[in-house]
C-alpha positions as CSV (number, residue, x, y, z in Angstrom):
1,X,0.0,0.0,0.0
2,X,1.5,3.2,-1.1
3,X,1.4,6.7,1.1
4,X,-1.5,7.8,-1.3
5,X,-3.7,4.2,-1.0
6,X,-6.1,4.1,2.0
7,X,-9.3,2.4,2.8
8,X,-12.0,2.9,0.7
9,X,-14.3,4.2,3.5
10,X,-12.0,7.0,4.0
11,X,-12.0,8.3,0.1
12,X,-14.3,9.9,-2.5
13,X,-13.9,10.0,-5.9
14,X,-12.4,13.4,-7.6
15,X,-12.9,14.1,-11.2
16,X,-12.1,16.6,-13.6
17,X,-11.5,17.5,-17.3
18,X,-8.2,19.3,-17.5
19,X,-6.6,20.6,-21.2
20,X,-4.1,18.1,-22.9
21,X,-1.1,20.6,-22.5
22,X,-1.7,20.5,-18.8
23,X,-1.9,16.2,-18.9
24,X,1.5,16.5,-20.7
25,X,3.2,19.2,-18.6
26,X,1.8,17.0,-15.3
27,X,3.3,14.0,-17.1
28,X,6.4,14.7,-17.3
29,X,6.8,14.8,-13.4
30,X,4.5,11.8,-12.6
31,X,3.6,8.5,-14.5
32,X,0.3,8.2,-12.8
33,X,-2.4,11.2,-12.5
34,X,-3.9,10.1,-8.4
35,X,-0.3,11.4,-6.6
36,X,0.0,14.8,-8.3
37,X,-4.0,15.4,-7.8
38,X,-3.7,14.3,-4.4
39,X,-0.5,16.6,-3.6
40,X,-2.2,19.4,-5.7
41,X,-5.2,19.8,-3.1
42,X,-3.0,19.1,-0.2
43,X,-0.9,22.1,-1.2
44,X,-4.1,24.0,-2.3
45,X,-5.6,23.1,1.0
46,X,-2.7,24.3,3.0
47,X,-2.3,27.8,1.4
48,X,-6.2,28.3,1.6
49,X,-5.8,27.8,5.6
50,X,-2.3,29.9,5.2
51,X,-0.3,27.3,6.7
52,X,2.4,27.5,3.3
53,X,4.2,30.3,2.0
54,X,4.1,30.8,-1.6
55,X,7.1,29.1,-1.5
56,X,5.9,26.2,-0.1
57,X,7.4,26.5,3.3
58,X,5.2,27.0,6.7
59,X,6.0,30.7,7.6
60,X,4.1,33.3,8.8
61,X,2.6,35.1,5.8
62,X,3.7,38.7,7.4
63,X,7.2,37.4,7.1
64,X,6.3,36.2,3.2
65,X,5.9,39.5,2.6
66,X,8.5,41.3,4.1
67,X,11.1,39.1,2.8
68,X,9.3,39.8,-0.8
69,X,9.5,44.0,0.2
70,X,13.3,43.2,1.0
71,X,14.1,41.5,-2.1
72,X,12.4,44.2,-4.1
73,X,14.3,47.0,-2.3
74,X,17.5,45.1,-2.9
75,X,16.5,44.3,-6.8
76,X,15.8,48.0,-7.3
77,X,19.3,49.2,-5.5
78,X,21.1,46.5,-7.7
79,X,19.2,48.1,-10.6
80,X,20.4,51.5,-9.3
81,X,24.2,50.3,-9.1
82,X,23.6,48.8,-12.7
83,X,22.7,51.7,-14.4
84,X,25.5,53.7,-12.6
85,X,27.9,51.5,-14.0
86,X,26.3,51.9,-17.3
87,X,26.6,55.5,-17.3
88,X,30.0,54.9,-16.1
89,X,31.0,52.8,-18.9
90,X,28.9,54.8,-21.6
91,X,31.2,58.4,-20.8
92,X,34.5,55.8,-21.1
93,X,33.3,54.7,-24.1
94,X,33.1,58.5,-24.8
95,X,36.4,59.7,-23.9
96,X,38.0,56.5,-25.5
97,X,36.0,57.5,-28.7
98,X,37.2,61.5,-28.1
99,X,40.7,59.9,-27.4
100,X,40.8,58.4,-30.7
101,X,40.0,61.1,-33.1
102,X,43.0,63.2,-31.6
């Protein structure tokens, strides 16, 4: 008996027409349809009741999101540093180019 198989008292019966991409795409991470249903509504389950991050961990949703607020502030300082090295390397470019015609 396999983690997913239990008495028949204790299951119902879960249908559902799904698109033929989504069959493939499921497909290629299990052989048989029942597991990845099954740990598709247990994951679904779990974020309904907030018990899982969107990561898939149990955290605190709070902390979710100020993790998310601290990545964002540290994507848009790297941003910041990236385009200062672009201007950087654009006036180089210039004085190499000035440079060259003298």
């Amino acid at each position: 008996m396999t983690p997913y198989m239990a008495p028949e008292e204790y299951k119902i019966r879960v249908t559902a027409r799904i698109s033929k991409d989504l069959d493939t795409r499921i497909h290629r991470f299990y052989n048989n349809m029942a597991p990845a249903i099954i740990e598709t509504l247990e994951l679904l389950a779990a974020s309904k009741e907030s018990t899982l991050s969107p990561n898939g961990t149990n955290e605190n949703t709070q902390d979710t999101n100020k993790d998310t607020d601290e990545m964002m502030a540290q994507l848009v300082d790297k941003n910041k540093t990236i385009g200062d090295k672009e201007k950087v390397i654009g006036d180089l470019e210039a004085v190499l180019k000035f440079k060259s015609i003298l």
